[in-house]
DSSP file (Angstrom, degrees, kcal/mol; ACC not computed):
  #  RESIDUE AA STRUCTURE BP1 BP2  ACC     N-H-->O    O-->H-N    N-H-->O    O-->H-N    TCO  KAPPA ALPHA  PHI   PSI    X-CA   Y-CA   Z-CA
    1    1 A X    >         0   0    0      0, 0.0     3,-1.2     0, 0.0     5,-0.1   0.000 360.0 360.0 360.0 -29.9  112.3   58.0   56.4
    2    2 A X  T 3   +     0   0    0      1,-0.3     0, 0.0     2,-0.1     0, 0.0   0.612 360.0  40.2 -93.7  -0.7  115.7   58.5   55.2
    3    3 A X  T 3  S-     0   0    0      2,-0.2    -1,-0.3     0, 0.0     3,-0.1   0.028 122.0 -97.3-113.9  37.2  114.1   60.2   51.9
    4    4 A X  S <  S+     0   0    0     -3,-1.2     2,-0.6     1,-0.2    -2,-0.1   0.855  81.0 138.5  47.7  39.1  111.3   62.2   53.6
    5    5 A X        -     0   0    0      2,-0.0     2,-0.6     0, 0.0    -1,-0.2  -0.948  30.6-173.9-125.9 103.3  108.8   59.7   52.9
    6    6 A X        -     0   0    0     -2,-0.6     2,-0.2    -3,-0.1    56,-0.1  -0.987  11.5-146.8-111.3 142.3  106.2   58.7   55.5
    7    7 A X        -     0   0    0     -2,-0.6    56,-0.9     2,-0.0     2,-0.3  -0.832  14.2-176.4-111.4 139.7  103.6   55.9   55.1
    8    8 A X  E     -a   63   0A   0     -2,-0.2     2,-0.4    54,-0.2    56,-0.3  -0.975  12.4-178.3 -68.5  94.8  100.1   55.6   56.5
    9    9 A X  E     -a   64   0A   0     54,-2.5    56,-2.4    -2,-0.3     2,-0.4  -0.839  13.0-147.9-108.6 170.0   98.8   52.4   55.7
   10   10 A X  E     -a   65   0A   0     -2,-0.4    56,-0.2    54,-0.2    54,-0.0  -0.906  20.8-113.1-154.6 137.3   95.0   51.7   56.8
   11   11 A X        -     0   0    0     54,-0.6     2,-0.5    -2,-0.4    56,-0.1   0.121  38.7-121.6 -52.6 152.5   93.3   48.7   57.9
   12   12 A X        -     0   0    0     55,-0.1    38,-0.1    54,-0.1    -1,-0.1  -0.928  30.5-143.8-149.8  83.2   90.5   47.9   54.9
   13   13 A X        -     0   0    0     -2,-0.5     2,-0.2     1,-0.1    56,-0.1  -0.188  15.0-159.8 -57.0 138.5   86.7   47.9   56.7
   14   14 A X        -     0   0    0     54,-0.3    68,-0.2     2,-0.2    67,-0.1  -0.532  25.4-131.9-112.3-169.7   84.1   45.6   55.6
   15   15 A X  S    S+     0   0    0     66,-1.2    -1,-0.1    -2,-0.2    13,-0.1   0.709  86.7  77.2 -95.3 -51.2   80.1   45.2   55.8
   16   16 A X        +     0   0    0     65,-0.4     2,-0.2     2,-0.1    -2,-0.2   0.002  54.1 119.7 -69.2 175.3   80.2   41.6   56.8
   17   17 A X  S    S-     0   0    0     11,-0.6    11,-0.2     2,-0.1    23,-0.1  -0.930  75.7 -65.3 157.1-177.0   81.0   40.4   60.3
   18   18 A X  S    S+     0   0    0     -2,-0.2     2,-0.1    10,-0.2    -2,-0.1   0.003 102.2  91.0 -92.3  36.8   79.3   38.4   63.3
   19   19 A X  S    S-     0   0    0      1,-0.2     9,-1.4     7,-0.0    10,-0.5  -0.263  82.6 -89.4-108.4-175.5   76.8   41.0   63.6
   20   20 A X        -     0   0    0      7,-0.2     2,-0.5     8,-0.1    -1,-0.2  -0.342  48.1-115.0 -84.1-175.6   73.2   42.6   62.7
   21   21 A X        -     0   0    0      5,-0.2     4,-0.3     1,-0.1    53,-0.2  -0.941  21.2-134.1-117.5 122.1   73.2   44.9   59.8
   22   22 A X  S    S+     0   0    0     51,-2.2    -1,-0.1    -2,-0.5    52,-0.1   0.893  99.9  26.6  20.7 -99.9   72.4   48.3   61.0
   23   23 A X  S    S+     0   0    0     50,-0.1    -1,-0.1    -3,-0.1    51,-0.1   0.939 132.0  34.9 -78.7 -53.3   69.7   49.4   58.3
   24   24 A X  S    S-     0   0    0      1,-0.1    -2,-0.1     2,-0.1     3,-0.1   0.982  87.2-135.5 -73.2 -78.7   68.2   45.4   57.2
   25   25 A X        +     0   0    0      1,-0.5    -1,-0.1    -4,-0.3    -3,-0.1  -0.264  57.6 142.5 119.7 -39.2   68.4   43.5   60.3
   26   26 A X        -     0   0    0     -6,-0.1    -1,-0.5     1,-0.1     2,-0.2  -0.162  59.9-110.9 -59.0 154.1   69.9   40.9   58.4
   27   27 A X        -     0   0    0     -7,-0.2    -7,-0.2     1,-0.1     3,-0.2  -0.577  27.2-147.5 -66.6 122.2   72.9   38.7   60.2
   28   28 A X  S    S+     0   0    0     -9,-1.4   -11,-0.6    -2,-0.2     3,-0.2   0.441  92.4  58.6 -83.8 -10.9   76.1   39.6   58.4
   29   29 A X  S    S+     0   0    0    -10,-0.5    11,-1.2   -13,-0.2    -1,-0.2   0.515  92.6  66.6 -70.0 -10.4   77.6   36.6   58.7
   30   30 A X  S    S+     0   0    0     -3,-0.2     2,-0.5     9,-0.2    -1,-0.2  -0.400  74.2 110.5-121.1  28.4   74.8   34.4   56.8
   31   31 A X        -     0   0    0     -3,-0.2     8,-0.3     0, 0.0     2,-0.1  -0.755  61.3-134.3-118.9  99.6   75.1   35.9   52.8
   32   32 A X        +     0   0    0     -2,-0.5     6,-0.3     6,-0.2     3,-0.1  -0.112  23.4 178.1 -57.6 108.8   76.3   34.1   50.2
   33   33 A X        -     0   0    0      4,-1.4     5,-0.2     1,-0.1    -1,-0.2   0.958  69.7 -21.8 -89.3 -59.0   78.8   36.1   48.0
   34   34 A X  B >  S-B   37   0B   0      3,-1.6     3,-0.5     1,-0.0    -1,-0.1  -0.552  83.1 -68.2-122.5-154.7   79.6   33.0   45.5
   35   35 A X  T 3  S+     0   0    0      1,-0.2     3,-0.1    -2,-0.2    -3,-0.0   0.800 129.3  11.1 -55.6 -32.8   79.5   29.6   45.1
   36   36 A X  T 3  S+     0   0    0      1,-0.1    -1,-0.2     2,-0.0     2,-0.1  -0.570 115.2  86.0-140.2  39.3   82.0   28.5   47.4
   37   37 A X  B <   +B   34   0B   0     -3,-0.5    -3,-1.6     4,-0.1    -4,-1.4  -0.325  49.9 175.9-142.3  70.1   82.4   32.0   49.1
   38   38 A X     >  -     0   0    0     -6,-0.3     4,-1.4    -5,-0.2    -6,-0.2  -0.214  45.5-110.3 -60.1 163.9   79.8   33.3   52.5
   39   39 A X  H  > S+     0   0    0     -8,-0.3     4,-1.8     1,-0.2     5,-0.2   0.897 117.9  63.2 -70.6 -33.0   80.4   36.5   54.1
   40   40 A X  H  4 S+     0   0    0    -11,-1.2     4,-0.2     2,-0.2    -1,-0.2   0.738 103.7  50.5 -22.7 -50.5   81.6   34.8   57.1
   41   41 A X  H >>>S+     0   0    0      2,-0.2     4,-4.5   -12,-0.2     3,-1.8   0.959 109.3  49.1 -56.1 -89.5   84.3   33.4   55.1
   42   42 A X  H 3<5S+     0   0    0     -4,-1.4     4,-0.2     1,-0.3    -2,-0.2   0.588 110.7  48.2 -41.3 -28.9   85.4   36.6   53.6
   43   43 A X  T 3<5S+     0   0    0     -4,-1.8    -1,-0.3     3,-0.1     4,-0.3   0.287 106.2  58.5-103.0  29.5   85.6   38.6   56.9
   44   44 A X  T <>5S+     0   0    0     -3,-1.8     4,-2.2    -4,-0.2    -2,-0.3   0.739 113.3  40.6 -66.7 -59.1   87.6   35.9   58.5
   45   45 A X  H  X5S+     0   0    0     -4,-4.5     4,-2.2     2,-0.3     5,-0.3   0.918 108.8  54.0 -87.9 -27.1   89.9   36.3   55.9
   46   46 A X  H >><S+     0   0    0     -5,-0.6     4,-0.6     1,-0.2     3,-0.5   0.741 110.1  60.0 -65.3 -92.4   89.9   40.3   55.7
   47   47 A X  H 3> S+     0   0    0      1,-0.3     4,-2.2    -4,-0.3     5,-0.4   0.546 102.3  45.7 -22.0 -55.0   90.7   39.9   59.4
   48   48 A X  H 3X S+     0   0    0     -4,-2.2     4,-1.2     1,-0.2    -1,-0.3   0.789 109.6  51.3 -66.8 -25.7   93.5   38.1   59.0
   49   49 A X  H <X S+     0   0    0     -4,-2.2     4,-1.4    -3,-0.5    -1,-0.2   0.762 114.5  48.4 -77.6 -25.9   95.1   40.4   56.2
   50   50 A X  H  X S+     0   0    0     -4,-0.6     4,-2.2    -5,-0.3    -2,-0.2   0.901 108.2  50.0 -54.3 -44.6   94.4   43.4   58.6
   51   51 A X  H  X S+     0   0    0     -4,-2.2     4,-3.2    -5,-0.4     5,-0.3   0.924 115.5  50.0 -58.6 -45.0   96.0   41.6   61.9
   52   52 A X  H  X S+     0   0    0     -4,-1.2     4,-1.0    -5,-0.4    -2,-0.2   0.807 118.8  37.8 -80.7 -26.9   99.1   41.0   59.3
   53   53 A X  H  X S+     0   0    0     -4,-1.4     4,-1.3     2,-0.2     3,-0.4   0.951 112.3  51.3 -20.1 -81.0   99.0   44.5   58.4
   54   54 A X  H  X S+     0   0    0     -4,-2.2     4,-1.4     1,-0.3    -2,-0.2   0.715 116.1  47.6 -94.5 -59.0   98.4   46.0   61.4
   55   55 A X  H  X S+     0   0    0     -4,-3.2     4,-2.2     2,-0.2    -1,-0.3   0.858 112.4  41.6 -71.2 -31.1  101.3   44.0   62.8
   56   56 A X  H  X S+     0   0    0     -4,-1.0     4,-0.7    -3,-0.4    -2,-0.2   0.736 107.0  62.6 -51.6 -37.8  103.9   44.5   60.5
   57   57 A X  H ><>S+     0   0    0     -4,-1.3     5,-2.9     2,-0.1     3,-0.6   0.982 112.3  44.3 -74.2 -50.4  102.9   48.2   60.3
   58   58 A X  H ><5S+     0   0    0     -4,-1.4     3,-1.1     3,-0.2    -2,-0.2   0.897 105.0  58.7  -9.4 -86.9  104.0   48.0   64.2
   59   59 A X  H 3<5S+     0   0    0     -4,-2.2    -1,-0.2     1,-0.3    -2,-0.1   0.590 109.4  42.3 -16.0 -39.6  106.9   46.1   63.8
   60   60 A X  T <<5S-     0   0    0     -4,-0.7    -1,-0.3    -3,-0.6    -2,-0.2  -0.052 109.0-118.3-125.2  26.9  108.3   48.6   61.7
   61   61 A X  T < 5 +     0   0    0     -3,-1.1     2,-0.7     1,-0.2    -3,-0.2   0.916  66.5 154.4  22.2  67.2  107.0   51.8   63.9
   62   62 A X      < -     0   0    0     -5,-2.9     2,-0.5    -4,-0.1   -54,-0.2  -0.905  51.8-100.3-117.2 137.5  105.1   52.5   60.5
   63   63 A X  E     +a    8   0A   0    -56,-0.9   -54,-2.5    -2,-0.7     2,-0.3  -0.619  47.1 176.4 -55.3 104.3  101.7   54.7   60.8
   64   64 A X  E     -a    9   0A   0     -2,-0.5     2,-0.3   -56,-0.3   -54,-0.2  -0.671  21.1-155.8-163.0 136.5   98.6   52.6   60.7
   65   65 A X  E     -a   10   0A   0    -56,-2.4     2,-0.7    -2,-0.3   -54,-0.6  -0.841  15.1-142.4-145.1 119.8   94.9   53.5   61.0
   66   66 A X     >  +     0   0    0     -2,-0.3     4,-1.1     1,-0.2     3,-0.2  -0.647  38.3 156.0 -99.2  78.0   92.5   50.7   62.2
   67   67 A X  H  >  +     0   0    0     -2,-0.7     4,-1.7     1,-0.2    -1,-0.2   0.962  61.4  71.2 -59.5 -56.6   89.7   51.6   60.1
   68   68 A X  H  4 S+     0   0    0      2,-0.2   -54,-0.3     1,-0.2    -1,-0.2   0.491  96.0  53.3   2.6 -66.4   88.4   48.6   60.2
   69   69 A X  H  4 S+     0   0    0     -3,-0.2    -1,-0.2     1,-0.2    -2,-0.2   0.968 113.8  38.5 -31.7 -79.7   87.5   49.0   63.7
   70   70 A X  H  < S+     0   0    0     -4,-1.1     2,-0.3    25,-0.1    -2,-0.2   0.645  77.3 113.3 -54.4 -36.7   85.8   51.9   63.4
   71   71 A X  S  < S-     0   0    0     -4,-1.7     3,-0.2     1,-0.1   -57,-0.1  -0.155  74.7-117.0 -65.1 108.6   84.2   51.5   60.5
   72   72 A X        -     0   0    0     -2,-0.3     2,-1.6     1,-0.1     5,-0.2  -0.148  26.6-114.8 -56.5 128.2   80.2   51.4   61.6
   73   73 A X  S    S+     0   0    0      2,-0.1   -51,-2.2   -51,-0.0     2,-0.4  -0.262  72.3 127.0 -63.3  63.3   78.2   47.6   60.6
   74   74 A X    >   -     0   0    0     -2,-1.6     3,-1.3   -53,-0.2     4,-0.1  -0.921  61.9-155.0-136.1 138.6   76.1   49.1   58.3
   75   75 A X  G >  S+     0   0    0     -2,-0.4     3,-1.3     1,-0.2     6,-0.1   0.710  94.8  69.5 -99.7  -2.5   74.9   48.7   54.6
   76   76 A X  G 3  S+     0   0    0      1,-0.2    12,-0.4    11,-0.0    11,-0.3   0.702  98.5  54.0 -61.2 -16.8   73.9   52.2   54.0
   77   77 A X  G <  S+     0   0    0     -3,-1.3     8,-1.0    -5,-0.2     2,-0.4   0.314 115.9  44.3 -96.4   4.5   77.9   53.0   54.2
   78   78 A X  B <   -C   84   0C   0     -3,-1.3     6,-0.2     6,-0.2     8,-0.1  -0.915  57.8-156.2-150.9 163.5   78.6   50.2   51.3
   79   79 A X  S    S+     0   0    0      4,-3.3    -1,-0.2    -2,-0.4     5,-0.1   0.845 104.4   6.4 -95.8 -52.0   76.9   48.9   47.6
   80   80 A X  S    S-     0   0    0      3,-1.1   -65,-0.1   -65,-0.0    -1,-0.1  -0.097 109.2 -95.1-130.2  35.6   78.4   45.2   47.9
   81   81 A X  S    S+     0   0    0      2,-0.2   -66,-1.2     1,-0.2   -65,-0.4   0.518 122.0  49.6  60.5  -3.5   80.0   44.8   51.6
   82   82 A X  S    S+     0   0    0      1,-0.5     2,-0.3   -68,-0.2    -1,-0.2   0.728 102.5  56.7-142.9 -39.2   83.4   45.6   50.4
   83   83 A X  S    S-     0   0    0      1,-0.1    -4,-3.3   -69,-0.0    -3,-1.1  -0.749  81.9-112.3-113.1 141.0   83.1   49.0   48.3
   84   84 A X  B     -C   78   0C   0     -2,-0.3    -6,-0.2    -6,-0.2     2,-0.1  -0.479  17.0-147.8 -83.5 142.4   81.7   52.2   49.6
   85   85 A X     >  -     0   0    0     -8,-1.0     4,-1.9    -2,-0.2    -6,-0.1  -0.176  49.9 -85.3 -86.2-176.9   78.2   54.2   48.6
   86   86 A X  T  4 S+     0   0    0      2,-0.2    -9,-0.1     1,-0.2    -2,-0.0   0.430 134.3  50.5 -76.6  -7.8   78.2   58.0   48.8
   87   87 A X  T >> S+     0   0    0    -11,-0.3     3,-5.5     2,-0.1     4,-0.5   0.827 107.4  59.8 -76.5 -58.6   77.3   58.0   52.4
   88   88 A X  H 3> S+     0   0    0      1,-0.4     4,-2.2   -12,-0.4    -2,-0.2   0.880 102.8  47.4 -51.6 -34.2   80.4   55.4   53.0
   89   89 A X  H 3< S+     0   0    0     -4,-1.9    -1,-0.4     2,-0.2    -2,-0.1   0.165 108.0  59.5 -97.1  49.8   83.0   57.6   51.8
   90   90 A X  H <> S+     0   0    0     -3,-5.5     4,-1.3     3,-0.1    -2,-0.2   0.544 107.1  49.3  15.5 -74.3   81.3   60.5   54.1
   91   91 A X  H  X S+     0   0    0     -4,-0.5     4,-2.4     2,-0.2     5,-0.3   0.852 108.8  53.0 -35.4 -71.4   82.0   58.3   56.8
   92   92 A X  H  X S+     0   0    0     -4,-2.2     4,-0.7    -5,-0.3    -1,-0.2   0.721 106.1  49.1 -27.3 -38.7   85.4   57.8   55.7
   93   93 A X  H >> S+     0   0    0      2,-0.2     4,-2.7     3,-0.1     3,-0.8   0.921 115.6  48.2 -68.5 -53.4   86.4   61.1   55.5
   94   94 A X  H 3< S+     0   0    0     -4,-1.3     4,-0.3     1,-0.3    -2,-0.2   0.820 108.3  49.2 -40.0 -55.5   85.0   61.5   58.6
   95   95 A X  H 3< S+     0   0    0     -4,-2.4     4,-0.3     1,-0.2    -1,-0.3   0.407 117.2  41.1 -76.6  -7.1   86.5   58.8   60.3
   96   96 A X  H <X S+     0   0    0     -3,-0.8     4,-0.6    -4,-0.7     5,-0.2   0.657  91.1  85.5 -81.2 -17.1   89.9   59.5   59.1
   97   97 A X  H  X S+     0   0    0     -4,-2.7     4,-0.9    -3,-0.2    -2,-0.1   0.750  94.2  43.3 -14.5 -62.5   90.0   63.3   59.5
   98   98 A X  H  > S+     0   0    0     -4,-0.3     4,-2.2     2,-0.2     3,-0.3   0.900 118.7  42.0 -89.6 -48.4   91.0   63.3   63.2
   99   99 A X  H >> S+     0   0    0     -4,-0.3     4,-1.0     1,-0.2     3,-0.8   0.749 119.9  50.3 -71.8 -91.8   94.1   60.2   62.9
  100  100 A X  H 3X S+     0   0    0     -4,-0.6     4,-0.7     1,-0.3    -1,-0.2   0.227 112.4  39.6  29.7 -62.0   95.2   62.1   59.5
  101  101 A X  H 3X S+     0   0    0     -4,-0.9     4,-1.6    -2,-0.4     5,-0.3   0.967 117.3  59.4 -84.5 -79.0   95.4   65.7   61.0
  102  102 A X  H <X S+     0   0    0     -4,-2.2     4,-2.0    -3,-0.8    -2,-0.2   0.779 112.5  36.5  29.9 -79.6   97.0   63.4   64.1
  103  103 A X  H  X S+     0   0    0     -4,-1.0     4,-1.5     1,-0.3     5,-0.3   0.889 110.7  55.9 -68.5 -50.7   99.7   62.2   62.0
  104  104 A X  H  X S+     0   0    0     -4,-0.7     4,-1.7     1,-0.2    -1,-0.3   0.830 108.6  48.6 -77.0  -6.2  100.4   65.0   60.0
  105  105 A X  H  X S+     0   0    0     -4,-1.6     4,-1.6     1,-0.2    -2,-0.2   0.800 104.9  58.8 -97.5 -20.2  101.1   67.4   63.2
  106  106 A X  H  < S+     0   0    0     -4,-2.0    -2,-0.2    -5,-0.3    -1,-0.2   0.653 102.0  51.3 -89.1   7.9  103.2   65.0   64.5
  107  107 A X  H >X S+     0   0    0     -4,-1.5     4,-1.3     3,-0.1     3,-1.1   0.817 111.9  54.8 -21.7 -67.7  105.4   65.4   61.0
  108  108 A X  H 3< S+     0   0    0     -4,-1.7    -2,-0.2    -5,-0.3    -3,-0.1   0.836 107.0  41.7 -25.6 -61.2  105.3   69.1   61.9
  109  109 A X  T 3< S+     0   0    0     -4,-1.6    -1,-0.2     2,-0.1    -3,-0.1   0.500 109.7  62.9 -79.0  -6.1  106.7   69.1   65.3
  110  110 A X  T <4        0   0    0     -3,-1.1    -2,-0.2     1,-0.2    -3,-0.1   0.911 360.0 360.0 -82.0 -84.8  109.2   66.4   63.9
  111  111 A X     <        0   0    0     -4,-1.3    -1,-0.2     0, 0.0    -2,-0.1   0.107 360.0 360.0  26.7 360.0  110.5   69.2   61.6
């Protein structure tokens, strides 16, 4: 702040979860990514680096956008659970447009 620098950080959506998949049907918890690795596993732990984000970004009245959340349980928005297709960053755009535009008018009115 004291150099005209504001940060955004944003919360880092997956495919997996304790849910259906949208387009398959399939249970997103139940896929084996390696040997020693399910998808279960892997958003358990993306959840935890988002809550530690997400709180820190708090902490430190720093701008945060819970994508995560938002982000719709679907494999049409992603190639591998974790990286986005051409729909997913669509969706992305979308779903950051409104907090984005948000954030940058309340810069403005700070001004």
């Amino acid at each position: 702040n004291n150099n005209n620098i504001n940060l955004t950080f944003i919360t880092s959506p997956l495919l997996w979860d304790y849910k259906i998949d949208k387009t398959t049907r399939i249970r997103l918890d139940q896929i084996r990514l390696k040997k020693e690795l399910n998808s279960a596993l892997r958003y358990e732990q993306m959840k935890l680096y988002n809550k530690a984000l997400y709180d820190v970004c708090k902490e430190h009245s720093i701008n945060i956008i819970d994508l995560a959340n938002k982000f719709p349980k679907d494999s049409k928005y992603f190639i591998d659970g974790e990286h986005f297709s051409l729909s997913g960053c669509a969706k992305l755009v979308e779903l950051l447009y409104l907090d984005v535009h948000q954030i940058l008018d309340s810069y403005q009115s700070n001004i």
